[in-house]
Biopython code that builds the backbone (N, CA, C, O; Angstrom):
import numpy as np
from Bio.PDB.StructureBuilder import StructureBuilder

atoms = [
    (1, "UNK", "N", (89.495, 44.126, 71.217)),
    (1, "UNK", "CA", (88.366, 43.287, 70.868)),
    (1, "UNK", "C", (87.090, 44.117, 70.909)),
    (1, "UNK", "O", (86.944, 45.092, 71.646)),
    (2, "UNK", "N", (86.201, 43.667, 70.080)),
    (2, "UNK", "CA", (84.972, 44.719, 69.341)),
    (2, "UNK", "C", (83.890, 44.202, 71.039)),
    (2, "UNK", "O", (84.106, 43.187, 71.701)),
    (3, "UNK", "N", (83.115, 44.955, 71.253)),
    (3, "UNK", "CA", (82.166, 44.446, 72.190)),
    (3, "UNK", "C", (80.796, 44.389, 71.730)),
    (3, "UNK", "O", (80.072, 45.368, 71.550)),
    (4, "UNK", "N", (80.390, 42.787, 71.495)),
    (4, "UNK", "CA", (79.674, 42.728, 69.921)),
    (4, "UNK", "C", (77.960, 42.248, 70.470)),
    (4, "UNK", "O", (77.114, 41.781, 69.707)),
    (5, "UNK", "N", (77.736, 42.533, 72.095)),
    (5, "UNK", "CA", (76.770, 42.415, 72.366)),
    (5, "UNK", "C", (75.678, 42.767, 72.080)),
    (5, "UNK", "O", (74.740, 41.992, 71.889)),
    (6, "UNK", "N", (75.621, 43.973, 72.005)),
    (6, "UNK", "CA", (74.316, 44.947, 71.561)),
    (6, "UNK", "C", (73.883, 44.358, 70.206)),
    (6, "UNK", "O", (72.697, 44.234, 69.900)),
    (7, "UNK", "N", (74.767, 44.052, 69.522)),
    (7, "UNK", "CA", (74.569, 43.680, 67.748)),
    (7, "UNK", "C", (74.227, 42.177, 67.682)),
    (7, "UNK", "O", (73.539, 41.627, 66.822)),
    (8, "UNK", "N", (74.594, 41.838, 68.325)),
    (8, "UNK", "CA", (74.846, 40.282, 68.595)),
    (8, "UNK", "C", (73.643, 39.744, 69.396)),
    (8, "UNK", "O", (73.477, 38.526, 69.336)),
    (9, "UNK", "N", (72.768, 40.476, 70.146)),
    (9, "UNK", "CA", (70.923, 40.790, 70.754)),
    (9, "UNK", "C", (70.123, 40.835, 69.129)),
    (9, "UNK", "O", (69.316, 40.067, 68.604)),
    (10, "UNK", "N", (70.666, 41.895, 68.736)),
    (10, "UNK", "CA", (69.836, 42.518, 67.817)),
    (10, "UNK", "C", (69.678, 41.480, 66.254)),
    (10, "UNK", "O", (68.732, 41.541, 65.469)),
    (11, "UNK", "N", (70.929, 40.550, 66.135)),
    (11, "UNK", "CA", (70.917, 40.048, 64.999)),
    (11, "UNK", "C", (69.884, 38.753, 65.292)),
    (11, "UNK", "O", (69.005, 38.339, 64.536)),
    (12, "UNK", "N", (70.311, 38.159, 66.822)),
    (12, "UNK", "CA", (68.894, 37.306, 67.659)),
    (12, "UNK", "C", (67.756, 37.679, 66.820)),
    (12, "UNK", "O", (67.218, 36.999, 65.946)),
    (13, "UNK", "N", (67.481, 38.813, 67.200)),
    (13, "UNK", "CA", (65.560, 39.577, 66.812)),
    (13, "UNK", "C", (65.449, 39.458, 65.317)),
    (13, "UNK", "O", (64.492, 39.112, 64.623)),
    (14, "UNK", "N", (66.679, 39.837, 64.992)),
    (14, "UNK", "CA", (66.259, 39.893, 62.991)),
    (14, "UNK", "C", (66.079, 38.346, 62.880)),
    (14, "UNK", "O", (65.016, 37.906, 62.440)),
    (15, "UNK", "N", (67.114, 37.483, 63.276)),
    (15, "UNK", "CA", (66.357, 36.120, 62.864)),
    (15, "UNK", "C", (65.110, 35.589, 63.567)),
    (15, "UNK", "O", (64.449, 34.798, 62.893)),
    (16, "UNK", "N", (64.800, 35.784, 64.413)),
    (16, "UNK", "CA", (63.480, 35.841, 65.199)),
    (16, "UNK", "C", (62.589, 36.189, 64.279)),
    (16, "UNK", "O", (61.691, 35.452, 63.870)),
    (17, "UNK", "N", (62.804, 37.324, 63.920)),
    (17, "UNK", "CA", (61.572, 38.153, 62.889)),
    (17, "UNK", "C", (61.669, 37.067, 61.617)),
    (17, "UNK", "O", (60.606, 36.769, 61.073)),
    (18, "UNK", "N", (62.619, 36.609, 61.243)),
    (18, "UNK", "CA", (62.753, 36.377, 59.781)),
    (18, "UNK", "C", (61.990, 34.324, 59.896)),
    (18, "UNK", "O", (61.421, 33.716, 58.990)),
    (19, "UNK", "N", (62.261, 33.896, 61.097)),
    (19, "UNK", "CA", (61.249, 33.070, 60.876)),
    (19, "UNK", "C", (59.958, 32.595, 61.274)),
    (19, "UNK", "O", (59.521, 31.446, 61.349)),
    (20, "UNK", "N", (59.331, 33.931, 61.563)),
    (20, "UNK", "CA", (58.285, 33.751, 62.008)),
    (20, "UNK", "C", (57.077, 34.745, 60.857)),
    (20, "UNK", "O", (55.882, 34.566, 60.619)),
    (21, "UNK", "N", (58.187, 35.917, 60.299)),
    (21, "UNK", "CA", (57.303, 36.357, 59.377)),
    (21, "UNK", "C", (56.480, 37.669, 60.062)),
    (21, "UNK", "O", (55.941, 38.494, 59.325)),
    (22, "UNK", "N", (56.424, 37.803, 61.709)),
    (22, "UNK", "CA", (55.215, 38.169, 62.719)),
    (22, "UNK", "C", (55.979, 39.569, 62.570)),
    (22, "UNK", "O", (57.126, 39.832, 62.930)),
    (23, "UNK", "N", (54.987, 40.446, 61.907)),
    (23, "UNK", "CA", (55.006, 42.164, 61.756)),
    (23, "UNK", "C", (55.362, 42.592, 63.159)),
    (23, "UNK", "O", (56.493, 43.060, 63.031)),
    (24, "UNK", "N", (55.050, 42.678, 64.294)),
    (24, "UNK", "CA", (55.040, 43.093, 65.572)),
    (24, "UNK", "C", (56.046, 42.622, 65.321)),
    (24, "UNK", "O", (55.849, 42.513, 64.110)),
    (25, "UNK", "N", (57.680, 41.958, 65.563)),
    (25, "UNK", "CA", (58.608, 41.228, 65.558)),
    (25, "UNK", "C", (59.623, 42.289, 64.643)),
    (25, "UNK", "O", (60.794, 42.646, 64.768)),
    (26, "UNK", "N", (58.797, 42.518, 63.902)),
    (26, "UNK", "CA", (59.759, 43.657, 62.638)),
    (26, "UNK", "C", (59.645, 44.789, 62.533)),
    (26, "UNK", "O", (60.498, 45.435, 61.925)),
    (27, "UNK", "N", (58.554, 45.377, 63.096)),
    (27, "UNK", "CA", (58.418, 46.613, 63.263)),
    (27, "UNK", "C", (59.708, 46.603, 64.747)),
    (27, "UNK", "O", (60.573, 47.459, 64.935)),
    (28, "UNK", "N", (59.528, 45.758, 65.329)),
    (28, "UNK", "CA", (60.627, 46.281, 66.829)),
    (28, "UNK", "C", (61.634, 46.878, 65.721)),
    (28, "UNK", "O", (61.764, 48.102, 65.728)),
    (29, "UNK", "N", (62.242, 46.255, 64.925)),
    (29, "UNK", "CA", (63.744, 45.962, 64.802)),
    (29, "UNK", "C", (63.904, 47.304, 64.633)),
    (29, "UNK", "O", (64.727, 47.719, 65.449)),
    (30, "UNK", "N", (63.488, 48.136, 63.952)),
    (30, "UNK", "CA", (63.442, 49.653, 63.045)),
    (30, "UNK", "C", (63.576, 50.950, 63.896)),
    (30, "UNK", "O", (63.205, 51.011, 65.068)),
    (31, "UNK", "N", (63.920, 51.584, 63.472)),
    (31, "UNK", "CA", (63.710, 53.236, 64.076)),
    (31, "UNK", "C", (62.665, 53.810, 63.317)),
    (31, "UNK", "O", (62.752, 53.781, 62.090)),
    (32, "UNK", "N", (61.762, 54.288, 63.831)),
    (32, "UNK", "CA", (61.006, 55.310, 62.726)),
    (32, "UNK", "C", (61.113, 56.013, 61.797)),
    (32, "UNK", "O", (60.176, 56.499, 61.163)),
    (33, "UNK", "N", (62.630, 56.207, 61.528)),
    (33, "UNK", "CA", (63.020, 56.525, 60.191)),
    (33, "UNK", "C", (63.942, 55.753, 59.194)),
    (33, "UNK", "O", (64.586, 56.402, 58.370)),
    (34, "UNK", "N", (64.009, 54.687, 59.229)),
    (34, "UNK", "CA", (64.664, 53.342, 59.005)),
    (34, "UNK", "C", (64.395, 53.619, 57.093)),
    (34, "UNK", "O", (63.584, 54.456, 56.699)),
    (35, "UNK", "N", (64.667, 53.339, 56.779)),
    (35, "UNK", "CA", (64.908, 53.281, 55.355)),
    (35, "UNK", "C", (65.721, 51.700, 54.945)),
    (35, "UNK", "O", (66.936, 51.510, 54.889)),
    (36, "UNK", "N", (64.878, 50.936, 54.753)),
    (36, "UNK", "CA", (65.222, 49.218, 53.897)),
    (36, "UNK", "C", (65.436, 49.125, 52.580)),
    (36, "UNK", "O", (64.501, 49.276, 51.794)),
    (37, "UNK", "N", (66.476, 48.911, 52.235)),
    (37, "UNK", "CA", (67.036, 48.290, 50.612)),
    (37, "UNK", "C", (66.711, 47.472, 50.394)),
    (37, "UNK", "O", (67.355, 46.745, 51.150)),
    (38, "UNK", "N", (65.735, 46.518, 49.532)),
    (38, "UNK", "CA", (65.241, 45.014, 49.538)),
    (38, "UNK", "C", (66.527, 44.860, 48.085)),
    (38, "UNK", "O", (66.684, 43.668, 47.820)),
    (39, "UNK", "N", (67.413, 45.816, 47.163)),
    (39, "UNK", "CA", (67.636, 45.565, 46.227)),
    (39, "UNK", "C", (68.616, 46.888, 45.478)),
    (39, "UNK", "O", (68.262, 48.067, 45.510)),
    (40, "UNK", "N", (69.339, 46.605, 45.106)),
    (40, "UNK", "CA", (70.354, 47.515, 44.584)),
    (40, "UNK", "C", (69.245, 48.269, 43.549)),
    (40, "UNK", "O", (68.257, 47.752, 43.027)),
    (41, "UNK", "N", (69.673, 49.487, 43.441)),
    (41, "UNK", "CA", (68.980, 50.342, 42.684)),
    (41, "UNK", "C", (67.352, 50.747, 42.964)),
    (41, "UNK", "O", (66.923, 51.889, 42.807)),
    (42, "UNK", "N", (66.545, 49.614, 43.398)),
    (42, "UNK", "CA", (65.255, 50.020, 44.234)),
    (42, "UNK", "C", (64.989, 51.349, 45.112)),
    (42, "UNK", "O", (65.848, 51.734, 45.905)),
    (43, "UNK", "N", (64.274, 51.751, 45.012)),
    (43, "UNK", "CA", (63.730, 52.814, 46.261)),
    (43, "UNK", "C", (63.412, 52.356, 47.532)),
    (43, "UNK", "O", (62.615, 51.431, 47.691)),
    (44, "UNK", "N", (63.976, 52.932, 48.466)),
    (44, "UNK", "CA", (64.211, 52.189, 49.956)),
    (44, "UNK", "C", (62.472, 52.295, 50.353)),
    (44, "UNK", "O", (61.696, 53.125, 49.878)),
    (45, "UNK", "N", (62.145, 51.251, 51.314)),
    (45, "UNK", "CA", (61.252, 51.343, 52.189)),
    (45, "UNK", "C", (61.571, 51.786, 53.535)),
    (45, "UNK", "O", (62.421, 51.412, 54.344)),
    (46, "UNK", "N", (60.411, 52.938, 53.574)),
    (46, "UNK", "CA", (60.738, 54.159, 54.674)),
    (46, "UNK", "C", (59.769, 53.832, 56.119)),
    (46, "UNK", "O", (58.542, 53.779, 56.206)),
    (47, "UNK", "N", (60.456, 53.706, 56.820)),
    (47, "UNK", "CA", (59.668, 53.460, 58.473)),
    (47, "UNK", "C", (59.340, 51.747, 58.608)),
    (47, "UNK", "O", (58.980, 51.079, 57.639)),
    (48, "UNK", "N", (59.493, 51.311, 59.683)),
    (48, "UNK", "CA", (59.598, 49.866, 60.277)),
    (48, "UNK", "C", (57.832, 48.959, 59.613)),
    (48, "UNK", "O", (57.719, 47.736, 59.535)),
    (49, "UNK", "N", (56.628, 50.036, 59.213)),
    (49, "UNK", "CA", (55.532, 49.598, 59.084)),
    (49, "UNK", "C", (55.551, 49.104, 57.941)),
    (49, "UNK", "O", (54.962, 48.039, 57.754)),
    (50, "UNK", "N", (56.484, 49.990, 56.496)),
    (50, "UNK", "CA", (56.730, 49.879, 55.398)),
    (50, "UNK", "C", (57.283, 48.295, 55.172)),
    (50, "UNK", "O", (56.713, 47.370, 54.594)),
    (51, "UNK", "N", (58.898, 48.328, 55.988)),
    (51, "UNK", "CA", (59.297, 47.180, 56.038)),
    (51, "UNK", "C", (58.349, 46.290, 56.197)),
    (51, "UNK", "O", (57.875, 45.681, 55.239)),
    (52, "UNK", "N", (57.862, 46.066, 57.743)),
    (52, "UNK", "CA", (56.800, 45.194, 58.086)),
    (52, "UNK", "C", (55.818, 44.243, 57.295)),
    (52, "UNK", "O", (55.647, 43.057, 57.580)),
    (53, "UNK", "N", (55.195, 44.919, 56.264)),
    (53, "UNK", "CA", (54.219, 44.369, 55.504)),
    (53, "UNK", "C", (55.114, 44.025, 54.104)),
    (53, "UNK", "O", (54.916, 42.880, 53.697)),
    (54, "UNK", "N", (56.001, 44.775, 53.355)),
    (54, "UNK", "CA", (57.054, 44.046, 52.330)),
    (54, "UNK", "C", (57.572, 42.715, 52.871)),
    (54, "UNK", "O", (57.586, 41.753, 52.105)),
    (55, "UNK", "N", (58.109, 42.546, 54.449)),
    (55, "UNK", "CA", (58.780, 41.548, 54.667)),
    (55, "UNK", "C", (58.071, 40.377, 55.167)),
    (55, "UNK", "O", (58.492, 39.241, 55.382)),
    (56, "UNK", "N", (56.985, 40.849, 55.301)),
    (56, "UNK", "CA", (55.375, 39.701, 56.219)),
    (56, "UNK", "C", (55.222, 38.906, 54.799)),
    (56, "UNK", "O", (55.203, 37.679, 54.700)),
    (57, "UNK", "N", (55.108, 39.921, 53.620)),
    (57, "UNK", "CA", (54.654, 39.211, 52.775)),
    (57, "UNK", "C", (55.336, 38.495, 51.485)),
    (57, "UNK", "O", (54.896, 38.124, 50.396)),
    (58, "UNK", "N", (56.495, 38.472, 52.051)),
    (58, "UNK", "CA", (57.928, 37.831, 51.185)),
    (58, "UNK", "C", (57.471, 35.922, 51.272)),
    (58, "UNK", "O", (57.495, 34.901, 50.584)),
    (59, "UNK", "N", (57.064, 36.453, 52.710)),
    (59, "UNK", "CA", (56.704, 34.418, 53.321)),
    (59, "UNK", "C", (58.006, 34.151, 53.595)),
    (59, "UNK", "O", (58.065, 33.020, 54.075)),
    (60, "UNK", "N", (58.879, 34.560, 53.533)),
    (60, "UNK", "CA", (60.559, 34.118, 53.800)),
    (60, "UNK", "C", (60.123, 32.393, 54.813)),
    (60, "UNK", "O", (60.101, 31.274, 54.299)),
    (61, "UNK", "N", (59.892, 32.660, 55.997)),
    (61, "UNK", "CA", (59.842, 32.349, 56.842)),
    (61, "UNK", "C", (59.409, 30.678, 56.557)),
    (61, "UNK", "O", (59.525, 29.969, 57.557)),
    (62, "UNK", "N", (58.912, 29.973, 55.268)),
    (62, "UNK", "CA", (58.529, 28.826, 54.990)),
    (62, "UNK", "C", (59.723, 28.344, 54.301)),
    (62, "UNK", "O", (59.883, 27.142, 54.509)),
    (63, "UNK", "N", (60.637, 28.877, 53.535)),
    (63, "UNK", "CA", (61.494, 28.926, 53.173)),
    (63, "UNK", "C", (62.913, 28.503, 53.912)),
    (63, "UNK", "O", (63.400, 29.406, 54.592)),
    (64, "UNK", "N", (63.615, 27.305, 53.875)),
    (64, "UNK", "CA", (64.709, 26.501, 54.717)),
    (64, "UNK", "C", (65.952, 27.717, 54.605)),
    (64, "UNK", "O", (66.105, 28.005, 53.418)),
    (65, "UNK", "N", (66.778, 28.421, 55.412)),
    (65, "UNK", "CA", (67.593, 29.090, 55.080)),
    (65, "UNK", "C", (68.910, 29.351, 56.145)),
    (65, "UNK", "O", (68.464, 29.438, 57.289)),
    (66, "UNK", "N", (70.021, 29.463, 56.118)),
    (66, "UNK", "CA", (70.885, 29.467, 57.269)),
    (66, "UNK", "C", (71.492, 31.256, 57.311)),
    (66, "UNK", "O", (71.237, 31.768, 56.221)),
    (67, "UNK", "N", (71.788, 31.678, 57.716)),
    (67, "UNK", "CA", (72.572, 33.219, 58.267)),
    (67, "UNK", "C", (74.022, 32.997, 59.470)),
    (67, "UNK", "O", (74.168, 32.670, 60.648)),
    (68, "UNK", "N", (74.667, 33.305, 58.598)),
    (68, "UNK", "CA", (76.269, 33.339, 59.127)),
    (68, "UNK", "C", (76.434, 34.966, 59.235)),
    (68, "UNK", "O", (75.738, 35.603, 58.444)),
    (69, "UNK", "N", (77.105, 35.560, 59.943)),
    (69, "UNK", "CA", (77.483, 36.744, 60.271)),
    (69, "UNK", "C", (79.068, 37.328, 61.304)),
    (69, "UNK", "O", (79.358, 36.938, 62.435)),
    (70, "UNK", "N", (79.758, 38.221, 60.542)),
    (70, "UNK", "CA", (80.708, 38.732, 61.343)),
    (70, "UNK", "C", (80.419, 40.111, 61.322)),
    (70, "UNK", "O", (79.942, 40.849, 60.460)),
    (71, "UNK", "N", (80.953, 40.342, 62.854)),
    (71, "UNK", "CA", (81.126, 41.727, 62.845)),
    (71, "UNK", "C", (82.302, 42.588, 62.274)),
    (71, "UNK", "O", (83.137, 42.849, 63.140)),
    (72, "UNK", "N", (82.506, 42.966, 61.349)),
    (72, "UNK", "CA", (83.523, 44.058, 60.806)),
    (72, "UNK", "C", (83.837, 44.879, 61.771)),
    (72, "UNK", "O", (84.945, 44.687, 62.271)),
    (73, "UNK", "N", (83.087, 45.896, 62.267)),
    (73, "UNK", "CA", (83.979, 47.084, 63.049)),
    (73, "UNK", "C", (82.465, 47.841, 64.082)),
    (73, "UNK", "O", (81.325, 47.396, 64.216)),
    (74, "UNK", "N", (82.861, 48.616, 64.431)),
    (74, "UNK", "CA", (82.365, 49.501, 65.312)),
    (74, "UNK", "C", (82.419, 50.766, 65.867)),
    (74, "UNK", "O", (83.585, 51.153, 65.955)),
    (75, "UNK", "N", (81.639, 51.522, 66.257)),
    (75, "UNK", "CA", (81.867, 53.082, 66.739)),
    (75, "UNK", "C", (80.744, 53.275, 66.833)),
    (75, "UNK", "O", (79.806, 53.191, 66.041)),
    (76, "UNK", "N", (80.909, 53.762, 68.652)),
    (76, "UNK", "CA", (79.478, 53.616, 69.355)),
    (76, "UNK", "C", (78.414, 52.799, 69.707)),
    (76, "UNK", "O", (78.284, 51.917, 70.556)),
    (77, "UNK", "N", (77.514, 53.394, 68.679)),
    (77, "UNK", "CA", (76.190, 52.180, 68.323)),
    (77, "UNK", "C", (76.203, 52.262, 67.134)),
    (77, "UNK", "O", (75.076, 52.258, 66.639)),
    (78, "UNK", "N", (77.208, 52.354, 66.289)),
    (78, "UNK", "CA", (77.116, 51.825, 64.830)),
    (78, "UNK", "C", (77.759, 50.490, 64.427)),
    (78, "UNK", "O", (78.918, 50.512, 64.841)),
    (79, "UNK", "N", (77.595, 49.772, 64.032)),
    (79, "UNK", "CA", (78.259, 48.329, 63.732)),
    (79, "UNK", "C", (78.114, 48.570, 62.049)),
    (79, "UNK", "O", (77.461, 49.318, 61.322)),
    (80, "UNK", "N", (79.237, 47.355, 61.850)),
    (80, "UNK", "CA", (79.429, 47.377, 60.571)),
    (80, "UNK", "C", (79.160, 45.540, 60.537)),
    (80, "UNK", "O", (79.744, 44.850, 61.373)),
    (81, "UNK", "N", (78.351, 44.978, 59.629)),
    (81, "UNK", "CA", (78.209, 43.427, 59.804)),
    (81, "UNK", "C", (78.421, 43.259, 59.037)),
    (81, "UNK", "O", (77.795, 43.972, 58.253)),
    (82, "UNK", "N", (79.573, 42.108, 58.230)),
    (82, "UNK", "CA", (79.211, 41.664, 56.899)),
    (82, "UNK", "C", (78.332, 39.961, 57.174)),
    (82, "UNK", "O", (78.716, 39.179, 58.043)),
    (83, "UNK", "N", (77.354, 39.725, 56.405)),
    (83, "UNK", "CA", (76.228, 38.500, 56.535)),
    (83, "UNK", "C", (76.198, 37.590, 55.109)),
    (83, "UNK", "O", (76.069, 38.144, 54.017)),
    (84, "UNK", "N", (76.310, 36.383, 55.229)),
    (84, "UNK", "CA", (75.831, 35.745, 54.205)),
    (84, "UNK", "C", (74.096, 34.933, 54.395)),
    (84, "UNK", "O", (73.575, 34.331, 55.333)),
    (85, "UNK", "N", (73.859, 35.114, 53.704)),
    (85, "UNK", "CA", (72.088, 34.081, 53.987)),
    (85, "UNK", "C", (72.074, 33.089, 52.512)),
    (85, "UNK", "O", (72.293, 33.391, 51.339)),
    (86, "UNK", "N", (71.668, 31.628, 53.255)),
    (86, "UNK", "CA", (71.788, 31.191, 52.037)),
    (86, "UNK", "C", (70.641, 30.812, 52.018)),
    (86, "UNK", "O", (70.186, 30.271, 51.011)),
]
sb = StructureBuilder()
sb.init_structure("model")
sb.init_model(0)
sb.init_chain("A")
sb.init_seg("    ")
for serial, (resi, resn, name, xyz) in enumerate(atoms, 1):
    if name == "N":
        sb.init_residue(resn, " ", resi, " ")
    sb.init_atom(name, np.array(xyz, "f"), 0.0, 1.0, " ", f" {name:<3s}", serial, name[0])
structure = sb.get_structure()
């Protein structure tokens, strides 16, 4: 059995962040070299500040939405999640 805590904290904070919209909230989530896909083929957004202000200003957060998630696999501190958001 996978030990799905650490990921399972962390997916907490992403929805935290995601309905509140609050930059401080999204910058946590990131490493300083974080690179975000908003979109297949797009050019990633580079560092948690980048994200921050793309995702502040999506407004997601007014928006009614649910997030289901499993964990696929693991090694180390890498997780593999597959997520639906509807």
């Amino acid at each position: 059995m996978i030990d799905t805590t650490d990921i399972d904290r962390w997916l907490e904070r992403y929805q935290a962040a995601w309905r509140s919209d609050e930059p401080a909230q999204i910058v946590e989530l990131f490493t300083d070299d974080a690179r975000y896909f908003s979109e297949p083929y797009r050019e990633p957004m580079v560092g948690p500040a980048a994200v921050a202000e793309w995702w502040s200003g999506m407004g997601e957060s007014r928006l009614p939405w649910t997030f289901e998630y499993d964990i696929v696999a693991r090694e180390g501190d890498l997780y593999v999640v597959r997520a639906t958001t509807r």
